[in-house]
C-alpha positions in Angstrom: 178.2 51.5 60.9 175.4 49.4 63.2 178.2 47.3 64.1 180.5 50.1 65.7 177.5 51.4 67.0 176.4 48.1 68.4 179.8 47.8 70.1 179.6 51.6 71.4 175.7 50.4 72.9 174.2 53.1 71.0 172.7 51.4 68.1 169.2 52.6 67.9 167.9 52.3 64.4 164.8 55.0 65.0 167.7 57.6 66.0 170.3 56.4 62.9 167.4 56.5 60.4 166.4 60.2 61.9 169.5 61.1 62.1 170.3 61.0 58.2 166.8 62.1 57.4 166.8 65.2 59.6 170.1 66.0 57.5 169.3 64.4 54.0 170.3 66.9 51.0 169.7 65.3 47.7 172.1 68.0 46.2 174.5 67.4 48.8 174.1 63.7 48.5 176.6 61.7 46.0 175.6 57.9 45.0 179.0 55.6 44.5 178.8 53.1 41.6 181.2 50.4 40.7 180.9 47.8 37.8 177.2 49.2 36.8 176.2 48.4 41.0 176.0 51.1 43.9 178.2 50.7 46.3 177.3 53.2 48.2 177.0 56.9 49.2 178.7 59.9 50.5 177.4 63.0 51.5 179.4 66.4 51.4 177.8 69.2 52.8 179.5 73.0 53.6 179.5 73.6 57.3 180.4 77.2 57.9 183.9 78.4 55.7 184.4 74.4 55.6 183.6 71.1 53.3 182.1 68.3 56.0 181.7 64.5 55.3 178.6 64.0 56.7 178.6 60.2 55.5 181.2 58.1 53.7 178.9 54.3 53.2 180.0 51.8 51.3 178.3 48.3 50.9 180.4 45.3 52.9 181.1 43.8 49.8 182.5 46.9 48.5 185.4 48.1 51.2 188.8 47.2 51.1 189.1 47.5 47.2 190.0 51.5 47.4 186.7 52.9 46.8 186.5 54.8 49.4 189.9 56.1 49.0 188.9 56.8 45.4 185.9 59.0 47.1 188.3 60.7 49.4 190.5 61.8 46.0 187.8 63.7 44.7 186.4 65.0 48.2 190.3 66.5 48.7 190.5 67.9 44.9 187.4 70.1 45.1 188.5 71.3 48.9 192.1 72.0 47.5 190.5 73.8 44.6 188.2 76.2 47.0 191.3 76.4 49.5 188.8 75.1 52.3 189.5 72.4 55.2 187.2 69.1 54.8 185.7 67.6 58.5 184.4 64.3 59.4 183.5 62.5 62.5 184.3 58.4 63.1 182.6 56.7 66.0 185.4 55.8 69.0 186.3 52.6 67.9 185.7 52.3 64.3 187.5 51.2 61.8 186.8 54.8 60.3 188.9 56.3 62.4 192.1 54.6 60.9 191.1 54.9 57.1 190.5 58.9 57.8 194.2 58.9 59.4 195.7 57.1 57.0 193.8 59.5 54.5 195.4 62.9 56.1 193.3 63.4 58.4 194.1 65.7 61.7 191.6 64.5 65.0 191.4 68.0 66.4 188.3 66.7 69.3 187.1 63.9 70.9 183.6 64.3 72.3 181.6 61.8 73.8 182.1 59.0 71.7 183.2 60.5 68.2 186.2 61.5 67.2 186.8 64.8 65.0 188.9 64.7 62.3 190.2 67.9 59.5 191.9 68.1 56.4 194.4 71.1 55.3 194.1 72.0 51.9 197.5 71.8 50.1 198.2 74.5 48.2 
């Protein structure tokens, strides 16, 4: 994430540590574990009639090997359970914004620089 950030010029680590502590919910927050290590996090709050991704991080050493897919599986079974759309928002420019379109992911708004993404529940 610092990197896209970095690239956008709004890396400010004061503002990304505030950021996620001024939203931090342990219940809401999920730790991501592979071969006895974590790997990272996700965090899936409600947001109105709606499931959000509020954060999606996996360690470097970690992407690329379907994890994160893995995450999104489960994400998209409890939303198509409840019936509810799931939201997220990628930074213009990262690599986030492909692996949520890939994933079935809609953009419905661009604003500043992050990109809005939703997810239909299938029926």
């Amino acid at each position: 994430m610092r990197e896209s950030l970095e690239r956008a010029g709004r890396f400010d680590p004061e503002r990304a540590r505030n950021r996620f502590l001024d939203a931090f919910s342990p219940d809401a927050t999920h730790e991501i574990v592979a071969n006895g290590e974590r790997a990272g996090f996700y965090v899936l709050k409600w947001k109105g009639a709606s499931l959000w991704l509020d954060h999606l991080y996996l360690k470097a050493q970690w992407q690329g090997r379907g994890i994160g897919a893995q995450v999104l599986r489960h994400v998209f079974a409890r939303a198509d359970e409840l019936q509810v759309d799931v939201g997220v928002g990628a930074l213009r420019g990262s690599p986030a914004n492909r692996f949520y379109a890939r994933h079935g992911f809609e953009l419905v708004e661009q604003v500043d620089v992050d990109n809005y993404y939703v997810r239909r529940p299938r029926r």
